[in-house]
C-alpha positions in Angstrom: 109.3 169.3 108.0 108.9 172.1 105.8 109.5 171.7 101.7 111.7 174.0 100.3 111.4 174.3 96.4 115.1 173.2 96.5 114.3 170.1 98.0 112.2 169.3 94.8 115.3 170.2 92.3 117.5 167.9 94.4 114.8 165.3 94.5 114.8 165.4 90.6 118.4 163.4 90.4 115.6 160.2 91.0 113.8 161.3 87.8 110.5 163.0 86.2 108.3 159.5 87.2 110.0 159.5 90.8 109.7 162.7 91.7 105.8 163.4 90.1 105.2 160.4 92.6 106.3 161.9 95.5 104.6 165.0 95.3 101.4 165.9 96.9 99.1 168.7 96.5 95.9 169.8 97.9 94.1 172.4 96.5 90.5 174.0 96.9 88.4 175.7 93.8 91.6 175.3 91.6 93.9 177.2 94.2 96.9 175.0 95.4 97.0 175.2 99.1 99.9 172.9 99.9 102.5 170.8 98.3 104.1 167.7 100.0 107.1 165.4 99.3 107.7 162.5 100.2 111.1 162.1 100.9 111.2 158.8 101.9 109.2 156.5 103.8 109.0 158.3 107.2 108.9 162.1 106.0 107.1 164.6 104.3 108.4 167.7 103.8 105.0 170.5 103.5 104.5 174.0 102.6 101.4 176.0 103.0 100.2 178.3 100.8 100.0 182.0 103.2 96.7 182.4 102.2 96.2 178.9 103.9 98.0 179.4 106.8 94.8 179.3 108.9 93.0 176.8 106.8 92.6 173.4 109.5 91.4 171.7 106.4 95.0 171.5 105.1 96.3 169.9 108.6 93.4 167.4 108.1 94.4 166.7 104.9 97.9 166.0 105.5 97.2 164.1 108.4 94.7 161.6 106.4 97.9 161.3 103.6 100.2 160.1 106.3 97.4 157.8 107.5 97.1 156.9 103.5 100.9 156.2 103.9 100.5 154.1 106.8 102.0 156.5 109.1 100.9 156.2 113.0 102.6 159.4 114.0 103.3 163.0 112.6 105.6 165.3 114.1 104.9 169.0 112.7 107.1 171.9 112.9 105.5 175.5 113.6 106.8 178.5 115.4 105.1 179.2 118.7 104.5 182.9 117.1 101.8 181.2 114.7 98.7 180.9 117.5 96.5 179.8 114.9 98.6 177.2 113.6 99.6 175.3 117.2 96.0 175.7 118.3 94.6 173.7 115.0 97.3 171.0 115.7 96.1 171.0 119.2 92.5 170.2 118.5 93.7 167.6 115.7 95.1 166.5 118.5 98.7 167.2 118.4 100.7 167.8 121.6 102.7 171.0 122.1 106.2 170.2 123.0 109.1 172.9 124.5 109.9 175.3 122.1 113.7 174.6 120.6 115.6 177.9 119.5 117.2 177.4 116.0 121.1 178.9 116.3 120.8 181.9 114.0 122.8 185.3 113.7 121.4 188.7 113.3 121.9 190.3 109.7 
């Protein structure tokens, strides 16, 4: 699920300690590449720095936290546009289901 940073100011009404325990980042030669929350025990809400968009390391990563967490199964979010990203969560081993059209109206 992706993070938005509202999800962290609404996350906040638990408190400084709570929310600081919830959050995950991952970073590479002091560059942030992602930030997680865990918003409760089955979900964790994920963005990606652009720059890192390509990066399998990060999917590895996140996948090793849920493990951490004692997760047994991830189900990750990307549009079918983003060939780079569904081909990394192929070969970690991720299974490409139908694509689902979000409702949306033009501008």
């Amino acid at each position: 699920m992706q993070l938005h940073p509202g999800d962290l100011g609404w996350f906040w009404r638990f408190g400084a300690e709570a929310t600081a325990a919830a959050v995950r980042t991952w970073s590479r030669d002091g560059q942030i590449l992602a930030v997680g929350l865990l918003d409760g025990p089955e979900l964790l809400r994920l963005t990606i720095a652009p720059d890192a968009h390509r990066d399998e390391a990060i999917t590895v990563a996140a996948a090793a936290a849920l493990q951490e967490l004692g997760s047994s199964s991830a189900i990750v979010c990307t549009p079918s546009s983003n060939v780079g990203a569904v081909a990394t969560y192929k070969s970690a081993g991720f299974r490409q289901r139908p694509e689902i059209r979000d409702r949306r109206r033009d501008a």
